[in-house]
C-alpha positions as CSV (number, residue, x, y, z in Angstrom):
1,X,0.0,0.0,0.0
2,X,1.1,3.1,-1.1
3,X,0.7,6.9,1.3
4,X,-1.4,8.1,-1.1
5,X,-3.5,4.4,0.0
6,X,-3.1,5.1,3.3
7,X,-4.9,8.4,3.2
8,X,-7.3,7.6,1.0
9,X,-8.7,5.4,3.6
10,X,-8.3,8.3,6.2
11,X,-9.9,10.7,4.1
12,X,-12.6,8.2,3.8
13,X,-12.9,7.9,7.7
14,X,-12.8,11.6,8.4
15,X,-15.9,11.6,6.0
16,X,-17.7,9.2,7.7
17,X,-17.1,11.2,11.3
18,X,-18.1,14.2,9.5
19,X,-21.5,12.7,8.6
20,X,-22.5,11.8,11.5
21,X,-21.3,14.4,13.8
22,X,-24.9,14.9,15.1
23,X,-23.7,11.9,17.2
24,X,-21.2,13.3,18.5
25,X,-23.5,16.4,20.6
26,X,-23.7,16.5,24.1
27,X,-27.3,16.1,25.2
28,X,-28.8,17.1,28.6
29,X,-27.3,14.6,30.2
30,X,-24.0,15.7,29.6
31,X,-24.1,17.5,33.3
32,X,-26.3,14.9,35.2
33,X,-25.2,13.8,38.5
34,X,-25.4,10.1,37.3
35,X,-24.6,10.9,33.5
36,X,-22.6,8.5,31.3
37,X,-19.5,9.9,30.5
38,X,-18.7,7.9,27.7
39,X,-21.7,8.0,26.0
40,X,-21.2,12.0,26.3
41,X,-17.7,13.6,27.1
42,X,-15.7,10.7,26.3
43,X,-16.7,10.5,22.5
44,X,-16.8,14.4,21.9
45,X,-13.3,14.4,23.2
46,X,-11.8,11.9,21.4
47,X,-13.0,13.7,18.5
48,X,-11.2,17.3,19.6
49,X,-8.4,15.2,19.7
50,X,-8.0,13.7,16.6
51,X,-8.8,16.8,15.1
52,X,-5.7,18.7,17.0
53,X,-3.7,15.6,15.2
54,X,-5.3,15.6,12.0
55,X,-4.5,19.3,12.0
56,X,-1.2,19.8,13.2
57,X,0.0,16.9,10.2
58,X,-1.7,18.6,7.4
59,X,-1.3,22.1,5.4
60,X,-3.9,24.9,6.3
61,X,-5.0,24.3,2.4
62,X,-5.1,20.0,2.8
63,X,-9.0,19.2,2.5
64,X,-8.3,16.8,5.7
65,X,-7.1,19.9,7.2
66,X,-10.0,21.9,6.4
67,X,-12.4,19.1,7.7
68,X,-10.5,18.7,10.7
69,X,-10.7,22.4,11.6
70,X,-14.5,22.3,11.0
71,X,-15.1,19.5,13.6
72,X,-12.6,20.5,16.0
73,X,-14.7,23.8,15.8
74,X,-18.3,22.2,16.3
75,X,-16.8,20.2,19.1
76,X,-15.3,23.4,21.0
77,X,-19.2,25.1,20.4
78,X,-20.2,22.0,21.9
79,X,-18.4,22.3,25.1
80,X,-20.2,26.1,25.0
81,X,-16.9,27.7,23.9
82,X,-15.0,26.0,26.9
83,X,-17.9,27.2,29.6
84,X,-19.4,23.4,30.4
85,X,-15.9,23.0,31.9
86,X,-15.8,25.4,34.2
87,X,-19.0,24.1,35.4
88,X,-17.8,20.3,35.1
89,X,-15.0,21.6,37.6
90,X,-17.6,22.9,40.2
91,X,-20.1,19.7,39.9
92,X,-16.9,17.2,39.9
93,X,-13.7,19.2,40.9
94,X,-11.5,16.4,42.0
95,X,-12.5,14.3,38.5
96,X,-9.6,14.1,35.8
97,X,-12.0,13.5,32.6
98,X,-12.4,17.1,32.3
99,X,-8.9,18.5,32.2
100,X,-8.1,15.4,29.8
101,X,-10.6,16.6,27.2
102,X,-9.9,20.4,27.8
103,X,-6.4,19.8,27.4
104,X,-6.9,19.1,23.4
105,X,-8.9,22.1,22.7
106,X,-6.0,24.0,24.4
107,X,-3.6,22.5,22.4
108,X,-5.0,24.2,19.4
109,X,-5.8,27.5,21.2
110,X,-9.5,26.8,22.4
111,X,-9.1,28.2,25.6
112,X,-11.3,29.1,28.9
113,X,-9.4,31.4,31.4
114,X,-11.7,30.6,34.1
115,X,-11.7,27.0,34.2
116,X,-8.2,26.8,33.6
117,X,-7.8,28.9,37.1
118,X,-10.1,27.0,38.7
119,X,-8.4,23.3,37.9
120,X,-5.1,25.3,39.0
121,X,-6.3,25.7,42.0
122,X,-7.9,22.4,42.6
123,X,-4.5,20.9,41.0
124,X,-2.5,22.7,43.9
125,X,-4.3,20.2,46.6
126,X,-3.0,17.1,48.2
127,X,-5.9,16.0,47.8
128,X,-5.1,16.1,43.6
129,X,-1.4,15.6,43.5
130,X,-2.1,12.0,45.7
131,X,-5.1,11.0,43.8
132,X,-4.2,7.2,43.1
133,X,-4.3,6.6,39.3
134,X,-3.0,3.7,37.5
135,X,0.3,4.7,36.0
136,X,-0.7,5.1,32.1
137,X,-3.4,7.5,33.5
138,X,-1.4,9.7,35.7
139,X,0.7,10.4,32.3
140,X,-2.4,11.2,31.1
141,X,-3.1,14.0,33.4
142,X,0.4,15.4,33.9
143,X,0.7,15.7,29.9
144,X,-3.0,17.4,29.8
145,X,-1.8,19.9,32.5
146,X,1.3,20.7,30.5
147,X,-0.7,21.5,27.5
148,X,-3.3,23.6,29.4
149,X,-0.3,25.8,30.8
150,X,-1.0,24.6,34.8
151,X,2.0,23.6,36.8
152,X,2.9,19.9,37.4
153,X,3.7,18.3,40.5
154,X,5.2,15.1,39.3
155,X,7.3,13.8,36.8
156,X,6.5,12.1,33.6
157,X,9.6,9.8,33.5
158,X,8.7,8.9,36.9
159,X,4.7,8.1,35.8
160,X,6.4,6.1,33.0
161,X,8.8,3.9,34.9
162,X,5.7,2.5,36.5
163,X,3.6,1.7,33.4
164,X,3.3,-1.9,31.6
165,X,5.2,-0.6,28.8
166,X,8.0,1.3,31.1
167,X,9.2,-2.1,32.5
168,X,9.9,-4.0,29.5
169,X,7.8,-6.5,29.9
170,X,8.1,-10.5,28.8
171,X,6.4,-9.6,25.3
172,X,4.7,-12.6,25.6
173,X,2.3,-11.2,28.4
174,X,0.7,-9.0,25.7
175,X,-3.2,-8.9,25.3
176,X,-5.8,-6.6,24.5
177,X,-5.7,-4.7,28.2
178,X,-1.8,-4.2,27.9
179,X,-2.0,-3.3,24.2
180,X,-4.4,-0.2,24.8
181,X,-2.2,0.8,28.1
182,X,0.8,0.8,25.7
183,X,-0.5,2.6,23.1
184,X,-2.1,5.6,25.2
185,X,1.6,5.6,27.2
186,X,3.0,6.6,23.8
187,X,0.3,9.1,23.0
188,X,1.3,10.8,25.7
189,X,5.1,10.6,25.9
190,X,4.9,12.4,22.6
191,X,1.8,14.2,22.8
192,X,0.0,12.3,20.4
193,X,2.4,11.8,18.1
194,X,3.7,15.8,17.8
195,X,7.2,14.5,19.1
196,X,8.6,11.4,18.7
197,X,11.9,12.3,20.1
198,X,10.0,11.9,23.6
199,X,10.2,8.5,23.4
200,X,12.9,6.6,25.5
201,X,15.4,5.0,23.3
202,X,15.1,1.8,25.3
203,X,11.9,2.1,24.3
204,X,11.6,3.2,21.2
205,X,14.2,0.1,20.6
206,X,11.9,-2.7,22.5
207,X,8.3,-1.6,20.4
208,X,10.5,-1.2,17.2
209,X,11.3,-4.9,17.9
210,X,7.8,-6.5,19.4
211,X,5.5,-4.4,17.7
212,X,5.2,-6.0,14.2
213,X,4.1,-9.2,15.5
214,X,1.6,-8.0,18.4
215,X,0.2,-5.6,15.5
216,X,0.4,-8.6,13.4
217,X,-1.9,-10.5,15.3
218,X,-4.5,-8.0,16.4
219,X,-5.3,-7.7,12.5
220,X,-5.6,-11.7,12.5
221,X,-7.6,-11.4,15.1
222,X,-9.5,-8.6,13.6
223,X,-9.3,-6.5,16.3
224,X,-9.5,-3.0,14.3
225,X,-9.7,-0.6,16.9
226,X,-7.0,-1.9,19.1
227,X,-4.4,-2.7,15.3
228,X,-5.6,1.4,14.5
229,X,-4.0,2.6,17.8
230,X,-0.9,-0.1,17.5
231,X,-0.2,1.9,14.2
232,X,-0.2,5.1,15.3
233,X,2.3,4.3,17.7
234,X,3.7,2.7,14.8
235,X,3.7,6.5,13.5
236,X,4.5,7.7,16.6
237,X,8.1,6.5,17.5
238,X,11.3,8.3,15.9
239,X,13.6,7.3,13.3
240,X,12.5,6.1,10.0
241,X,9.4,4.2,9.7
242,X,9.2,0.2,9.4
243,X,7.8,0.5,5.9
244,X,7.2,-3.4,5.3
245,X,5.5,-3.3,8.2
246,X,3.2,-0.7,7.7
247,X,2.5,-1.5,4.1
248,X,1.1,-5.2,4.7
249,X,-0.6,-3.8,8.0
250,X,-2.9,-1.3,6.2
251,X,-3.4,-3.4,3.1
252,X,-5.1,-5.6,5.9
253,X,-6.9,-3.0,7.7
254,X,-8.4,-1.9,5.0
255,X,-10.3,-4.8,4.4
256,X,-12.3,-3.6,7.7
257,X,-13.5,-0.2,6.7
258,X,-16.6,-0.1,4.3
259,X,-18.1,1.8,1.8
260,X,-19.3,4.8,4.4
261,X,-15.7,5.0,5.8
262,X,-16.8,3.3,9.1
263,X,-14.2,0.9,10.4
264,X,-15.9,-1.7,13.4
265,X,-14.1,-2.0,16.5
266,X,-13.8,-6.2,15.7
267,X,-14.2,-8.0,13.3
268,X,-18.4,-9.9,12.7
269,X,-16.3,-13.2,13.7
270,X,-14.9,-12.3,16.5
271,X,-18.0,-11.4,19.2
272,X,-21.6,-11.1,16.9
273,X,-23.1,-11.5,20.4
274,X,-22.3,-8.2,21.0
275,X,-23.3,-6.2,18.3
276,X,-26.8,-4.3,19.1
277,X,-28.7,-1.7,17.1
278,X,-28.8,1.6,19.2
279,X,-31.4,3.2,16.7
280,X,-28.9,5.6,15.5
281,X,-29.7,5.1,12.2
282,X,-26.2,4.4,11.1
283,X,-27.2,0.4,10.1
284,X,-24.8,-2.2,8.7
285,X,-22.2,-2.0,5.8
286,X,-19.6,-4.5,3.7
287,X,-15.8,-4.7,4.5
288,X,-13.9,-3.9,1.3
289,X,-13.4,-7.6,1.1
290,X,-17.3,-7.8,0.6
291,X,-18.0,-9.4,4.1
292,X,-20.9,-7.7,6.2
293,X,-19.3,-5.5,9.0
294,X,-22.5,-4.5,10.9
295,X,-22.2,-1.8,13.4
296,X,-23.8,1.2,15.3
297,X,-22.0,4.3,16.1
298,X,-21.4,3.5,19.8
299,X,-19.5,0.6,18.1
300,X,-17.5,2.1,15.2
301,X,-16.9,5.7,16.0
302,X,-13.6,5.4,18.0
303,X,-12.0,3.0,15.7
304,X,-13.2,5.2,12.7
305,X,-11.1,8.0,14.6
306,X,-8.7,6.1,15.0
307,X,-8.2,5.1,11.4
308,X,-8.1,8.9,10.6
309,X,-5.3,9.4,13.1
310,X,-3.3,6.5,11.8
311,X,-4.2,7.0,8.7
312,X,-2.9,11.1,8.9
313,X,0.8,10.2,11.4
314,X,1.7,7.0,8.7
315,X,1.2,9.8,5.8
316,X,3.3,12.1,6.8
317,X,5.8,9.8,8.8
318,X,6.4,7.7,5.2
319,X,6.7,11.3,2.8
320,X,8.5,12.9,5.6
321,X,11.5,10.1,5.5
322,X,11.4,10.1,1.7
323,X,12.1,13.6,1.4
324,X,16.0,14.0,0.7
325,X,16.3,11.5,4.2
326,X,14.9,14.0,6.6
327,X,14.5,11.8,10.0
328,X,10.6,11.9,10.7
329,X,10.7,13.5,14.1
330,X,12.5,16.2,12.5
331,X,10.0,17.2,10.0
332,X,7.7,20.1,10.0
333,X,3.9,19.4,11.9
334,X,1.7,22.5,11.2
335,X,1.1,23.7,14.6
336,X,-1.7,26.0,14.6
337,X,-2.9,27.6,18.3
338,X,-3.9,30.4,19.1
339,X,-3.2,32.9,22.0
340,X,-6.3,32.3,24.9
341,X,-9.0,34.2,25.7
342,X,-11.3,35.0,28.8
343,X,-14.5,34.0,26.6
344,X,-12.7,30.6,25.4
345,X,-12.3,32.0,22.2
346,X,-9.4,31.5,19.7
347,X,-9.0,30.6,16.2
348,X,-10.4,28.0,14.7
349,X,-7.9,26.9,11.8
């Protein structure tokens, strides 16, 4: 599979996230007591991110670019230009979810003065700083304080010596749970993949050796979300890209993504018992290799995503090193933020 391939099947993913961004709203729920956070804020703020990615990878003039900007924009009018934070923080101020998702929008310039003071404040408590967290999660939060401009208390090398991925482990002791720990430990080492030169090189050297064949066997096992994510750590780590690798790896994948652009999180053989019909309208469609691949949004969205933000860090990891042997953590992302504003407002593209 060639890059232009590979983004061809992102742009196809993007298309299918644009079309349905309805699902992606925050209802009235969104600030119940007993709400379901990932039925609300989770999937709105895996979106933001993507977008910051998809973004920050692409020329102002790049279609994807253009797309990305647009959703990244109805997500931050979602979030009621940054306001349903601050009052997330007042129903919920010792919870991490909201700083997490906040800390994308402010990455691209979306910012709330008031609710960034107020999580300063809260972050300030020994109450916060001794929160127990599992590792991969605690690098979540000290990398979303970085990028939301609030002071850490802790150190990321020291979150990371205490992750799955951090020790080294057997890499026979992969599985699913592990996989998704490792990938998100990446994410945020290099801030979702902005700069690989973040990653360890004992690190960098142990996934550069074990990740072809876990990767290889998540596709086997047609588990797309989870094979998405291994690739864009795949895209994430520095030096040149495993191009082998990545070429049989997406010529697989895209077997999984139909004719919408929706990518399932597993394969039909691997758990029909789960698959349920949520009424969102979004119905059933066939793999590329003309196998059913029924899903619902609740179960295709985040993988979908995810293709996109593969799709977007393997493109410009695979030009990048082909362009007169410029090392890919060396070459140019399009960053794009803007300077905060007491009303949360910043530019949009």
């Amino acid at each position: 599979m060639t890059a232009r391939d590979v983004r061809e099947l992102g742009e196809a993913a993007l298309a299918w996230v644009s079309a349905h961004r309805g699902a992606f709203e925050l209802g009235d729920d969104a600030l119940a007591e007993h709400g379901d956070v990932n039925r609300t804020w989770k999937p709105l703020g895996e979106l933001a991110q993507v977008c910051v990615s998809v973004r920050r990878h692409t020329e102002p003039t790049d279609p994807l670019h253009v797309a990305a900007a647009d959703l990244l924009t109805f997500a931050w009018h979602q979030t009621g230009q940054g306001s349903l934070f601050l009052e997330l923080q007042r129903l919920e101020p010792f919870a991490t979810y909201p700083l997490e998702i906040y800390a994308a929008f402010a990455s691209a310039g979306l910012r709330h003065t008031g609710y960034e003071e107020a999580v300063a404040t809260v972050a300030r408590t020994r109450g916060w700083q001794l929160t127990e967290q599992e590792p991969n999660r605690r690098l979540s939060v000290l990398n979303s304080l970085r990028r939301s401009g609030i002071p850490q208390r802790d150190d990321m090398g020291r979150a990371l010596s205490r992750t799955w991925l951090g020790g080294l482990p057997e890499p026979w002791t992969f599985e699913r749970a592990a996989g998704y720990t490792l990938t998100h430990v990446v994410f945020h080492l290099t801030d979702w993949g902005l700069t690989p030169r973040n990653v360890p090189p004992r690190i960098d050297g142990y996934l550069r050796l074990w990740l072809p064949p876990w990767l290889d066997t998540c596709l086997d096992a047609e588990q797309w979300d989870l094979s998405c994510e291994l690739l864009a750590v795949a895209g994430s780590l520095p030096g040149p890209p495993d191009r082998p690798m990545l070429q049989e790896a997406w010529a697989k994948l895209a077997r999984a993504q139909d004719a919408s652009g929706a990518v399932p999180e597993i394969g039909t053989g691997t758990d029909t018992s789960t698959s349920t019909d949520t009424g969102s309208g979004i119905g059933s469609g066939s793999g590329r290799d003309g196998l059913p691949a029924p899903h619902d949004f609740i179960r295709c969205y985040h993988s979908t995503l995810m293709t996109a933000f593969a799709a977007v860090l393997t493109t410009h990891r695979l030009r990048a090193s082909a362009d007169d042997g410029v090392e890919p953590e060396k070459a140019r992302a399009f960053e794009h933020a803007a300077h905060p504003g007491r009303g949360g407002r910043g530019v949009s593209r």
